[in-house]
N, C-alpha and C positions, 0 to 999 in steps of 0.2 A: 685085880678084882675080876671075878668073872662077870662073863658080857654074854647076851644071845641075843638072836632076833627072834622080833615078837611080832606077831599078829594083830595089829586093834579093832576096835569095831566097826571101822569104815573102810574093812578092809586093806589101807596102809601099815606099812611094816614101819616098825621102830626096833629102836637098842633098847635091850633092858640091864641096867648094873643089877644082880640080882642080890651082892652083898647091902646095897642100901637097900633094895624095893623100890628103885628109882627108875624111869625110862626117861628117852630122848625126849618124848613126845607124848601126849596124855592118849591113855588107855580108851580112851572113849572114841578116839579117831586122831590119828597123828595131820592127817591133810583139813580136816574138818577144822581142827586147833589153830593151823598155823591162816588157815582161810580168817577164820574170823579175827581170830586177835592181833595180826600183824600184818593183814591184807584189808579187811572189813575196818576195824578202827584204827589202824595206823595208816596204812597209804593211801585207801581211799578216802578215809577222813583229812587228809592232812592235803591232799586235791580239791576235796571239793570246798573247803572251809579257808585255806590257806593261801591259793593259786597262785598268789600274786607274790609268794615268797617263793615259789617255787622257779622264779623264773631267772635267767642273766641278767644281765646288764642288757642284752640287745633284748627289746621287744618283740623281736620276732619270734615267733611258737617254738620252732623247729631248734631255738635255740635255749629252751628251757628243759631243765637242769633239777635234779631229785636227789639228795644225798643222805646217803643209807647209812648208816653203825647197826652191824649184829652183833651181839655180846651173846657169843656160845654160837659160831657157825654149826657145828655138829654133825650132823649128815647129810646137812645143805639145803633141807626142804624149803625153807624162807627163801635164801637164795634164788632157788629154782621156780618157784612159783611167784616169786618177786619177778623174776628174768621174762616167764612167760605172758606177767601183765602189762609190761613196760612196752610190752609188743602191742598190747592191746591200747591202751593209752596214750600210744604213739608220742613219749615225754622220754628224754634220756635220764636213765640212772644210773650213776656214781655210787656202787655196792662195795661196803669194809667189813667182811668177817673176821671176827677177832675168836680163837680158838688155840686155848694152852695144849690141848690133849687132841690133835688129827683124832679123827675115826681111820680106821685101817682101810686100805685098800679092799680087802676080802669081805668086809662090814658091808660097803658102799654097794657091790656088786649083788649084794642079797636085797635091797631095796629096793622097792615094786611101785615110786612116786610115780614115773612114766606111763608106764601100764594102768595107774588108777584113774590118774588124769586124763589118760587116752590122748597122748602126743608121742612124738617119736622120741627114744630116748636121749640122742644126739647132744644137747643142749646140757641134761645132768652130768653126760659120761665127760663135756667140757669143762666145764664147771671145777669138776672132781680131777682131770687130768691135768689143769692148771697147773704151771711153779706157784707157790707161796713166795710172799713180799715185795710182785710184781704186778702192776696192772695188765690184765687183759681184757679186751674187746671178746666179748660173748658172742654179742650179736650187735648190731647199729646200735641199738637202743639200752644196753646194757653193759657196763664196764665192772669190771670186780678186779678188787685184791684179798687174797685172803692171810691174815698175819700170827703167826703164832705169838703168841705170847699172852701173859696174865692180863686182866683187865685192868689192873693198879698201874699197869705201865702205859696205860693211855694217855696219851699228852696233846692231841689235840685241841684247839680254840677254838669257837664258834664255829664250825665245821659243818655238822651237821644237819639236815633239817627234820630226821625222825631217827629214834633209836628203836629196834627190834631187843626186847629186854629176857634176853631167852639163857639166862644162866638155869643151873640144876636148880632145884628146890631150897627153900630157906632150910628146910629140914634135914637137910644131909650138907648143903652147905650155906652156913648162916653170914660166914663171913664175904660174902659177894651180892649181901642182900643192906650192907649200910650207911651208914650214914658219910662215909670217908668212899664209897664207891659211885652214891650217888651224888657227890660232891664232883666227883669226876665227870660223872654223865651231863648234869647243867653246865660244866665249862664247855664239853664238847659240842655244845649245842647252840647253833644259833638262836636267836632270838624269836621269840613265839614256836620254838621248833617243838616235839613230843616225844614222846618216849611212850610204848607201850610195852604191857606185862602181861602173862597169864596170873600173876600172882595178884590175890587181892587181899592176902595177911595183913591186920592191922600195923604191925612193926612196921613194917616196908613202905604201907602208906603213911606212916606218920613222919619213919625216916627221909623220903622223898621230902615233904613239906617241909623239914627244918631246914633243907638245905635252899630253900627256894622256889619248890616247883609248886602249883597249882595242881589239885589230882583230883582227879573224878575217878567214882567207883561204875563200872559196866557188866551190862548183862554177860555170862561169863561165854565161854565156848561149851558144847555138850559135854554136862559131869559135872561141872563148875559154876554155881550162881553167881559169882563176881569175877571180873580182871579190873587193870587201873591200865588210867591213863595221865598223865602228867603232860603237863606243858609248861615249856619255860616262860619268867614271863620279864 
C-alpha cells in the first residue's frame, strides 16, 4: 500500500496509508493526540489516582515501577514522549511495544517529534536503533522492548498496569477492535490497571464491557469529542 508523510496541524509529521485514508496519528495534531489521550488520561491519570499500584514490593520511591503495553508501537511517538516524561516524574518505566508492521527506517528519519518538542533528538534516534525482542535501558528511568508480532499472540498475565490502545481505526481494521482482542487486553492487565483509546465507537465500548472492563467515555483530543477509558476491575 502506498505510504507518505504527512503534515498535521500541530505541526507533527505522521504516516499516511493513503489506500485506506488512514494515518498513524489524527490529523488534527499527531503530538497534541498522543499528549492527551495516552499521557493526559492514561499515565497521568493512572499516577495520580492509582500510586499506590504503581509501586514494588519495597516502599521506597526510587523503587517504583510503571508498566506500559502499546498495542501498535508505529513511529514510536507514545514511546518517545512516554521516555521523556518518566524523566520528569522521576518513576521507572517498564515500556512493551507490540508492532506487526516496523515502520521503515527511511519513514522514521522524516519525523519532526524532536524538533516539535524542542529536545535533542538522541533519545528517538535510541528508541528507533534499538534490536527488537530485547530489553533495553533508554535512559535510568526508561526500559523498552519492542516485539513484533500480532496482538492475538499476546500472552501475558497480569502484567501490566496501563495499556496505550493505539491500533489503526476500527474502520479499516475492525478485526483488532473486539471482543476476543479485548479479552486479551483484561488478562494482560493487572488488576484496577487501564487501558486507553483514541477511539470512542460504540462497538468497541460495548465490546470492552462484555469482556469485563469498566469504561468511561472522555473529552476527546483536538477533532474528536470522545476517547474511552477502561479499567480493569
Amino acid at each position: 500500500m502506498k505510504r507518505k508523510i504527512i503534515t498535521t496541524a500541530d505541526g507533527s509529521k505522521t504516516i499516511q496509508i493513503e489506500d485506506w485514508n488512514e494515518q498513524y496519528h489524527s490529523i488534527h495534531g499527531a503530538i497534541q493526540e498522543a499528549k492527551h489521550v495516552f499521557i493526559k488520561y492514561g499515565l497521568h491519570f493512572l499516577l495520580h489516582s492509582q500510586r499506590s499500584l504503581c509501586h514494588s514490593e519495597q516502599s521506597d520511591e526510587s523503587q517504583q515501577k510503571i508498566f506500559i503495553l502499546e498495542i501498535g508501537f508505529g513511529t514510536g511517538l507514545n514511546a518517545f514522549i512516554t521516555c521523556l516524561e518518566s524523566e520528569k516524574i522521576n518513576i521507572k518505566v517498564n515500556y512493551v511495544g507490540v508492532e506487526a508492521y516496523p515502520v521503515s527506517p527511511d519513514e522514521i528519519k522524516q519525523l519532526n517529534y524532536a524538533e516539535q518538542l524542542k529536545v535533542n533528538n538522541t533519545l528517538f534516534s535510541k528508541i528507533h536503533n534499538c534490536s527488537w525482542e530485547e530489553v533495553h535501558e533508554i535512559h535510568s528511568k526508561f526500559s523498552l522492548i519492542k516485539q513484533q508480532k500480532l496482538f492475538k499472540d499476546i500472552g501475558e498475565v497480569n502484567t501490566y498496569n496501563l495499556i496505550y490502545f493505539d491500533a489503526f481505526g476500527a474502520r479499516v481494521q475492525p478485526e483488532l477492535w473486539t471482543e476476543a482482542i479485548f479479552k486479551i487486553m483484561y488478562k494482560v492487565l493487572k488488576p484496577k490497571g487501564i487501558l486507553v483509546t483514541y477511539s470512542a465507537k460504540g462497538s468497541v465500548r460495548r465490546a470492552m464491557q462484555k469482556v469485563g472492563f469498566t469504561v468511561e467515555r472522555l473529552e476527546g483530543p483536538l477533532g474528536k469529542r470522545e476517547m474511552l477509558r477502561a479499567t480493569k476491575v
